[in-house]
C-alpha positions as CSV (number, residue, x, y, z in Angstrom):
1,X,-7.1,-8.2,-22.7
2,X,-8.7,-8.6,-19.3
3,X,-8.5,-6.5,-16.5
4,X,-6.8,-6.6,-13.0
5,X,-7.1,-4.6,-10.3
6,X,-5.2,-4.9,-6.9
7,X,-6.3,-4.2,-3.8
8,X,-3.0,-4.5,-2.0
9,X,-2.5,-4.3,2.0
10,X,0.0,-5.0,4.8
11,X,-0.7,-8.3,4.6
12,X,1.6,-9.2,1.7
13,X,4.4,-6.9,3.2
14,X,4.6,-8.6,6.1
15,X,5.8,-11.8,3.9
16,X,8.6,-10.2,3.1
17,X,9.3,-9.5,6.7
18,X,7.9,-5.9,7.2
19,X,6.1,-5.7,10.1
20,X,2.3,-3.8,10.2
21,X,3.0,0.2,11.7
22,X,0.0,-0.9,13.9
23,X,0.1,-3.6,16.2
24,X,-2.8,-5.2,18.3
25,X,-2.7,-2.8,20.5
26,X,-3.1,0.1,18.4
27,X,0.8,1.2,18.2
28,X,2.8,1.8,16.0
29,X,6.2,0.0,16.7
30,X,5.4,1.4,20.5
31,X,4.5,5.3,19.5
32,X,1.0,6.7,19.5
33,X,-0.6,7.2,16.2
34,X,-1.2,10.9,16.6
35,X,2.3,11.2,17.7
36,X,4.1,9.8,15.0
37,X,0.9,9.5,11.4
38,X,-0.7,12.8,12.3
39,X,0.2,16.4,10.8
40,X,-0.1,17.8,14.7
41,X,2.5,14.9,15.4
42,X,5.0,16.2,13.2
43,X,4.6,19.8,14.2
44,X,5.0,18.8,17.8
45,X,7.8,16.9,17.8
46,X,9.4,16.8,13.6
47,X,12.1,14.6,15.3
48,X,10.6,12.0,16.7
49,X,8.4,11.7,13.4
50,X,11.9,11.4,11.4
51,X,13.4,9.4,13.4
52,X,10.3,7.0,12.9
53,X,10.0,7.1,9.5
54,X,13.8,6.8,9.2
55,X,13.7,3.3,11.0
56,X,11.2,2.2,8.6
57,X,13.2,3.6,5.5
58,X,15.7,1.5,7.3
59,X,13.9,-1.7,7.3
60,X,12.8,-1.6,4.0
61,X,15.9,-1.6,2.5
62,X,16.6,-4.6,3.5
63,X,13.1,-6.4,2.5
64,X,12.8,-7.9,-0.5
65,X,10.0,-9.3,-2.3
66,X,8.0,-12.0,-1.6
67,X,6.5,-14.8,-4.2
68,X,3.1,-12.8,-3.5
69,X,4.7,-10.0,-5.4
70,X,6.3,-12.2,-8.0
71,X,3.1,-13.8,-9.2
72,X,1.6,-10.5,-9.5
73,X,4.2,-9.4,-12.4
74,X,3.5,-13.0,-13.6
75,X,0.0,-11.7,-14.3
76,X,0.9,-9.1,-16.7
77,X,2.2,-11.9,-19.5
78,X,-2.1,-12.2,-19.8
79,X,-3.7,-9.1,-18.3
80,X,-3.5,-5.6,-18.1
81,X,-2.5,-5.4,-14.4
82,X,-2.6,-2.5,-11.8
83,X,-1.6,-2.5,-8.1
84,X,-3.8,-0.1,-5.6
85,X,-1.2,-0.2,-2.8
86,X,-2.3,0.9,0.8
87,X,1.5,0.3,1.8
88,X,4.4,2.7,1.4
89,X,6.8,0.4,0.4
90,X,8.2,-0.1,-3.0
91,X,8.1,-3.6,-2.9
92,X,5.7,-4.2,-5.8
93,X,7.5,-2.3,-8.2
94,X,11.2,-4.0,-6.8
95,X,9.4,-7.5,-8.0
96,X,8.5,-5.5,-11.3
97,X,4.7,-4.4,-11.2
98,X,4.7,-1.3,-13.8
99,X,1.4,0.1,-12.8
100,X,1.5,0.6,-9.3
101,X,-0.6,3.3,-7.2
102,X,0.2,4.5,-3.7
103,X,-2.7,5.2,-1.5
104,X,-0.9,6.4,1.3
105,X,2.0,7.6,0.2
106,X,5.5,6.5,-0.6
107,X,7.9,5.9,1.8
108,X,11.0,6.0,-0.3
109,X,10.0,9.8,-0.9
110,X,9.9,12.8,0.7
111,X,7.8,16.5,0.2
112,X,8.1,19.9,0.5
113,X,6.0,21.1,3.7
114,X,5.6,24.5,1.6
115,X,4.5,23.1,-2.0
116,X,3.2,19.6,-1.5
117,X,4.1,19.0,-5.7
118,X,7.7,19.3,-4.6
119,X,8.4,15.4,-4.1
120,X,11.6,13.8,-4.6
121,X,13.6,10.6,-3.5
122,X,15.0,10.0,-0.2
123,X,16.7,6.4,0.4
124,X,18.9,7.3,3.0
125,X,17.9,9.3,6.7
126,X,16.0,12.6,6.9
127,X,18.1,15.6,8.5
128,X,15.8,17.8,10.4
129,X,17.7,20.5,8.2
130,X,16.7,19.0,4.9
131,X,14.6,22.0,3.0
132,X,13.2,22.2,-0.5
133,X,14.6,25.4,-2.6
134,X,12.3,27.8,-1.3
135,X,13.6,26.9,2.5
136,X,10.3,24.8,3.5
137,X,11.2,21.7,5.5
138,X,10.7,18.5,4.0
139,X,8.4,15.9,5.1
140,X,7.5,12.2,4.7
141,X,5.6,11.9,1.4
142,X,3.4,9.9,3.7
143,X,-0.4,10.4,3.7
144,X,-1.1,10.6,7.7
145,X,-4.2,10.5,9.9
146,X,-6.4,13.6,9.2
147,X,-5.0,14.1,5.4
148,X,-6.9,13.8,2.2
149,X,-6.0,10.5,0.5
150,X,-5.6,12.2,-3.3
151,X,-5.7,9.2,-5.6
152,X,-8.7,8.2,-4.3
153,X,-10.5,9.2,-7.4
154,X,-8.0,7.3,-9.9
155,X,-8.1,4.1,-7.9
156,X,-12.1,4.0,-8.1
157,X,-12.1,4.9,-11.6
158,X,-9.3,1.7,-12.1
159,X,-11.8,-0.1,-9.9
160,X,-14.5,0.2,-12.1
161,X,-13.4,-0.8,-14.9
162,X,-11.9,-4.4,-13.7
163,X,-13.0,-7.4,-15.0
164,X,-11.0,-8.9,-11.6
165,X,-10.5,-7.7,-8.3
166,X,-8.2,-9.1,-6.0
167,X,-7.7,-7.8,-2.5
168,X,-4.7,-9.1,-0.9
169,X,-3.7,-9.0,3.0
170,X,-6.0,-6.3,4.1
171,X,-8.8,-6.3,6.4
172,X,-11.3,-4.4,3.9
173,X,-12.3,-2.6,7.3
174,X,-10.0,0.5,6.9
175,X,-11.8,3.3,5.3
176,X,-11.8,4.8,2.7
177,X,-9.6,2.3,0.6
178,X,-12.5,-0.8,1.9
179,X,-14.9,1.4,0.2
180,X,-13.1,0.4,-3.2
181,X,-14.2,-2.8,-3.6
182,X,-17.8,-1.5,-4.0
183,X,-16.7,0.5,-7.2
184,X,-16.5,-2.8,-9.0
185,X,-18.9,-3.4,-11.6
186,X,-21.5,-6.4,-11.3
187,X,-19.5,-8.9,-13.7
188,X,-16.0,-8.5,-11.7
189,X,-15.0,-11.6,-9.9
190,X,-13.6,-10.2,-6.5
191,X,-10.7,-12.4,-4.4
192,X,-10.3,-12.2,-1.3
193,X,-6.8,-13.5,-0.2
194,X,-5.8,-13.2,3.3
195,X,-5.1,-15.5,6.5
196,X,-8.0,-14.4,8.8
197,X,-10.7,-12.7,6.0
198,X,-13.8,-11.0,7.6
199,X,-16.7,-12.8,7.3
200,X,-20.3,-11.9,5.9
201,X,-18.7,-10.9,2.3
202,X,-21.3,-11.9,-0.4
203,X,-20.1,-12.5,-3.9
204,X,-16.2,-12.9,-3.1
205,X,-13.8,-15.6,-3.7
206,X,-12.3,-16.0,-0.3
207,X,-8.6,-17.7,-0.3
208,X,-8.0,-17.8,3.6
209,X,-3.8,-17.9,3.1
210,X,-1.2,-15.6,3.9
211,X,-0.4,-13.8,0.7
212,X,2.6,-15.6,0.0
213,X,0.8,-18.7,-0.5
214,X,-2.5,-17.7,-1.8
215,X,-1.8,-15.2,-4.4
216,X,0.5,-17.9,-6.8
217,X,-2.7,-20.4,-6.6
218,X,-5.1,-17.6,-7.7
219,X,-2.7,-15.9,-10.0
220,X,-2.1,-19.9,-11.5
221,X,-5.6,-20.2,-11.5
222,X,-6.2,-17.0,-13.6
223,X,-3.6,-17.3,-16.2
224,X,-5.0,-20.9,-16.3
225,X,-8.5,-19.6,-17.5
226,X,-6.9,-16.9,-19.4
């Protein structure tokens, strides 16, 4: 069995009506990065941060998935499938992805400030008061600005051992998950699916839709050749 590996960005979130933390002009939902994505954030002002991420905890919950993350659990009936997710949601694994791996974090989870193997579930709004055992305040389980992004080295190793790569909804300009794509081996075919793809990419399949739309023709097209 074949091989897929997915690149997965905020494109195909916003399908399902999640809106990108940064907008054009580099906020996020009106709050500086480094006030609200940064570890000195969150030691300046650990309310403003929670009250952020709470929103967004908020707005999830009431997302659902989009056909984008459907035809990705299609995939699976002919290929051994896993997601490389830059977003925090849990959308891919609420349409039924079972190999899915957070970049950045999840946002349906929370960690201990003290011990950062302490993780558990959160669905609901972070107190300020909420401590792990040892009395160390909790934080998003969110990797911010400035952090280590520690499954770097298992996505790369997925990477390189795809026979396809698809890259949904993300710019590929956002380092260091755009470096990914360059730990495919030479016989990978590499998609590109997303509304307004970069130019200049040599070798790449690009499928200039929204995720929504592009993603069931590919994934049709795939289990098709299968």
């Amino acid at each position: 069995m074949k091989t897929v590996v997915v690149l997965s960005g905020a494109g195909i979130s916003a399908d399902s009506g999640l809106r990108t933390f940064r907008d054009e002009d580099g906020l996020w939902e009106d709050h500086a990065i480094e006030d609200v994505a940064t570890p000195e954030g969150f030691a300046r002002n650990p309310q403003l941060v929670l009250d952020f991420y709470n929103a967004r905890r908020r707005q999830l919950q009431a997302a659902q998935p989009n056909p984008g993350h459907d035809a990705l659990v299609q995939l699976e009936q002919r290929y051994q499938v896993h997601v490389i997710t830059q977003n925090v949601d849990d959308l891919h694994e609420r349409a039924g992805s079972r190999h899915v791996l957070h970049l950045h974090g999840e946002l349906n989870k929370l960690r201990s400030t003290g011990d950062a193997q302490h993780v558990i579930d959160w669905f609901e709004d972070q107190p300020r008061t909420l401590c792990d055992p040892q009395g160390a305040p909790m934080r998003p389980h969110i990797v911010w600005f400035g952090e280590a992004v520690p499954a770097m080295d298992e996505a790369e190793a997925l990477v390189a051992h795809a026979d396809v790569v698809l890259v949904i909804g993300t710019s590929l300009q956002v380092y260091p998950a755009a470096g990914l794509v360059h730990s495919a081996p030479a016989h990978a075919q590499v998609y590109l699916i997303d509304p307004h793809p970069v130019r200049g990419l040599h070798g790449v399949h690009v499928v200039a839709e929204r995720a929504a739309v592009g993603v069931p023709r590919v994934v049709a097209a795939l289990l098709a050749a299968a």
